[in-house]
N, C-alpha and C positions, 0 to 999 in steps of 0.2 A: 494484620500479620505483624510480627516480632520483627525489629529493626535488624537489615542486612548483617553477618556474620562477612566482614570485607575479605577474613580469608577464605573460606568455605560458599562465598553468596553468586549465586547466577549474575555474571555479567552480559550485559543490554547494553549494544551500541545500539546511540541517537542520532539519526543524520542532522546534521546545521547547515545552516544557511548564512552566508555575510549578509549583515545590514550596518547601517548606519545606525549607533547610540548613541545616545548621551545622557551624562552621566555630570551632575555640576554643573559647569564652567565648560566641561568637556565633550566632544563630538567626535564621534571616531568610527573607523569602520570595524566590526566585532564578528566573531563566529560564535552565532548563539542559535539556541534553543530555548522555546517558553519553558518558564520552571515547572510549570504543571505534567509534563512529559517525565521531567525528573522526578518530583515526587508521587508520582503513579505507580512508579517502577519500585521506587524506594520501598514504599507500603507493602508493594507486592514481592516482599523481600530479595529484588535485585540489587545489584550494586550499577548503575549507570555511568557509562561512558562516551563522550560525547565525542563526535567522529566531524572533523574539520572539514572543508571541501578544497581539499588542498593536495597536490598533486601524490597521489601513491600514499595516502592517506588507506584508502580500502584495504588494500594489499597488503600493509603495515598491519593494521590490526583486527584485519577478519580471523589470524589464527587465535588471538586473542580476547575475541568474546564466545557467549553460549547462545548469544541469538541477536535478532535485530530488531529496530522498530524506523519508519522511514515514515517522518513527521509530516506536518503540514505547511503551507509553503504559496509561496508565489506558483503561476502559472506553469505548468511545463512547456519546453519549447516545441512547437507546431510541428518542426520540421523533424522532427522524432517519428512523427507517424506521418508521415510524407504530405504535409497541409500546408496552405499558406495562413499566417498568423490573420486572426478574427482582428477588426478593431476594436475591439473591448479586451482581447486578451492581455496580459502584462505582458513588460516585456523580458524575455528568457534571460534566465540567468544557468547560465553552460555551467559554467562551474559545479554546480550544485545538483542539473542532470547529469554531468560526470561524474558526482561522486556518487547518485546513486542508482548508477546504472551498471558501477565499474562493483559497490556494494551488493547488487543484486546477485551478477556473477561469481563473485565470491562465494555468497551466501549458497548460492545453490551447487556450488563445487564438494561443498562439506554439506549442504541437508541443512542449514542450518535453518531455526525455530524464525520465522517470516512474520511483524505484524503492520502491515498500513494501518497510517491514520490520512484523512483528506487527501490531501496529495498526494500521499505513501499510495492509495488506490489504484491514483490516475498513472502514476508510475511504476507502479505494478503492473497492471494491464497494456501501457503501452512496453514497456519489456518485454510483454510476453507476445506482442502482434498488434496488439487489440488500438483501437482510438479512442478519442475523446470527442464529446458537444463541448466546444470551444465557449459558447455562451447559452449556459442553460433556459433563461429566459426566453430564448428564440425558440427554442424545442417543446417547454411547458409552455410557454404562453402565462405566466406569470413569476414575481419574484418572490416567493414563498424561500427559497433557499438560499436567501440574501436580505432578507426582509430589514432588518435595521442593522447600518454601516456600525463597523469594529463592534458585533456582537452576536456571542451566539443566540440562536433561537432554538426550541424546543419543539419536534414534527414528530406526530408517528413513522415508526417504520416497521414492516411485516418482516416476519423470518420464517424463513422455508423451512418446515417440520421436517425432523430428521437430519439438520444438516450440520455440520463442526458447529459452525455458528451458535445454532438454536440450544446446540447442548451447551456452548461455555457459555449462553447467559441466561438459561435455564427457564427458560418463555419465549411465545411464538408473536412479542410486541412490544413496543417497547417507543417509548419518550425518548428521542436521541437528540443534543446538543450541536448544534451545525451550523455550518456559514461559508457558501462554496459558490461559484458562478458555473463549475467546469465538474463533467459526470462522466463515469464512464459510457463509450456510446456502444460500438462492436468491441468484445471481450477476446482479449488474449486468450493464446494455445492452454488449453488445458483450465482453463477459472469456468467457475460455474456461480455463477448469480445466486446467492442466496438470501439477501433482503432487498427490498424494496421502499422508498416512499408510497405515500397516498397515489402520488401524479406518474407511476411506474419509473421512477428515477430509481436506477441501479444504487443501492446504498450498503453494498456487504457482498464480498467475493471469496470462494474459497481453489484453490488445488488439493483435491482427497487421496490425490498421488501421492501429496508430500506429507513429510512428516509434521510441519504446521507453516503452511502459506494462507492467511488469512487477512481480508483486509476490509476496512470500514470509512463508508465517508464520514460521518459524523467525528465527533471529537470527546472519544469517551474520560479522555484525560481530567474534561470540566468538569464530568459529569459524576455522581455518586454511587456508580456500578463500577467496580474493578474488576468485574471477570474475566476482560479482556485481558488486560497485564495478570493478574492471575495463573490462568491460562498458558499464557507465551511462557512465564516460567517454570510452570512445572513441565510444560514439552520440553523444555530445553535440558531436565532431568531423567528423561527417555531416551535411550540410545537408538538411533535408527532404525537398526535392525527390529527391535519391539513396537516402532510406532506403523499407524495404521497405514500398509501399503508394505508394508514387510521391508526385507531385507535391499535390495537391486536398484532402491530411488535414487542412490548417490549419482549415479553415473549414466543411466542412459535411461531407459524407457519408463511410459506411466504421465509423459510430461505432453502427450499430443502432440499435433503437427501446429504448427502457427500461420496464421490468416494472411495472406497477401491482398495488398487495396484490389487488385486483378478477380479478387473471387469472386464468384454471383454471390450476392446478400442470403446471409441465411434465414430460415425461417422467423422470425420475431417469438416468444416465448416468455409466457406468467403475464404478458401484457403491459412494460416498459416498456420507454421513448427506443428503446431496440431492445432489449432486454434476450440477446439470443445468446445460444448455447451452441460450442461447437459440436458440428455434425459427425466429426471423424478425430476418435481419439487414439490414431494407431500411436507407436514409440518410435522414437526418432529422438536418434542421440543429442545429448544436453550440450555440446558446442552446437554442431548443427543448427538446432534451434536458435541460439543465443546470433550466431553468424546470418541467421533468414532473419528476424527479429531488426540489427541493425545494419544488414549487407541492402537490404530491399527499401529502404527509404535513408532518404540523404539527412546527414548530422552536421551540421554547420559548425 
């Protein structure tokens, strides 16, 4: 695709993360994001903007883009979905679940065009109710999804025919790039599982309510498929009211009820390590939601 038009081009906020870099001589703490995220978007004629984790940061400039992508990341913190931290898990960086928690709400006040990457998933789903396997190796019983330290690895993943998914990348299989400890386990109000690993690891989630909530564990940024970024841009060229799910997503129903730890286990489905599908998808207004979400488990 033809390099971004800066006046005219789809702006893509990026969530960041503080880390420590260095640079020379120099050591500092920085708000970054891998450049692969950047130039994904770039290609797929966005213009990229890079969203700090810094207080009122969301607020600031959610009127300001056409959609979102919520990167990948250190662990999310436990206590999001009411757990005590695993000892394998990292340790939480708040900051960063605030900005994209407070990013989420935003995003979904306006419809705005949704894409997880790794972590973008896990934080997806637990927004929407849903938890996490804390350390996937306990669950599979091996480490396939971790397989060699600071690198991606290459696994099949199945995609549910018929689904957003299968259509923006146009096959039901696919060689995905990946390197994760942490999966989704029980799926937030309204996501439906639409890929899968070999070992039934949840690896691709959609909402068909909205106008584009889609999210992927793998990390298609490394990878030589751009359908994803693709995709998130040209939703973010459809106005609401034409995307699928019609006119009435801004504000209240279409979004399901969200899962309290209290519920009895739902059915298991497609055959992942939980791989279930909410049973009742009435509507129930979008603060509501957002207020059961983190009224019902403590945020440290």
């Amino acid at each position: 695709m033809a390099p971004a038009d800066p006046l005219r081009a789809t702006v893509v906020g990026i969530s960041a993360g503080e880390l420590t870099v260095t640079h020379g001589l120099w050591k500092e703490r920085a708000a970054s994001v891998p450049a692969a995220y950047v130039h994904a978007l770039a290609r797929a004629g966005a213009t990229p903007v890079v969203i700090p984790p810094a207080p009122g940061a969301a607020e600031a400039l959610i009127e300001r883009i056409d959609a979102l992508v919520l990167t990948g990341g250190p662990d999310l913190d436990p206590a999001r979905y009411g757990e005590e931290r695993h000892p394998r898990s990292q340790p939480p960086d708040r900051a960063r679940d605030d900005l994209e928690f407070a990013l989420l709400d935003a995003a979904a006040e306006r419809d705005l065009p949704v894409l997880g990457i790794c972590r973008g998933i896990q934080v997806l789903n637990v927004w929407r109710g849903g938890t996490l396997h804390q350390h996937l190796p306990d669950v599979v019983r091996h480490r396939g999804h971790m397989a060699v330290p600071g690198s991606f690895g290459d696994h099949p993943v199945r995609v549910q025919p018929g689904s957003r998914l299968a259509a923006m990348l146009g096959r039901g299989e696919l060689e995905a790039p990946g390197h994760h400890h942490q999966a989704v386990d029980r799926l937030g109000s309204g996501l439906e599982a639409t890929a899968w690993a070999h070992d039934g690891t949840i690896e691709g989630v959609e909402d068909p309510a909205r106008r584009f909530v889609v999210a992927v564990q793998w990390h298609p940024e490394v990878g030589e498929d751009p359908s994803l970024f693709d995709a998130l841009v040209a939703a973010s060229s459809v106005p609401p009211a034409e995307a699928p799910g019609g006119p009435g997503r801004r504000t209240a129903g279409g979004l399901g009820r969200r899962y309290d730890r209290r519920d009895p286990p739902a059915t298991p489905d497609r055959g992942g390590p939980s791989g279930v599908m909410p049973s009742d998808r009435g509507a129930e207004p979008l603060e509501a939601l957002r207020q059961d979400a983190r009224g019902r488990r403590p945020v440290l």
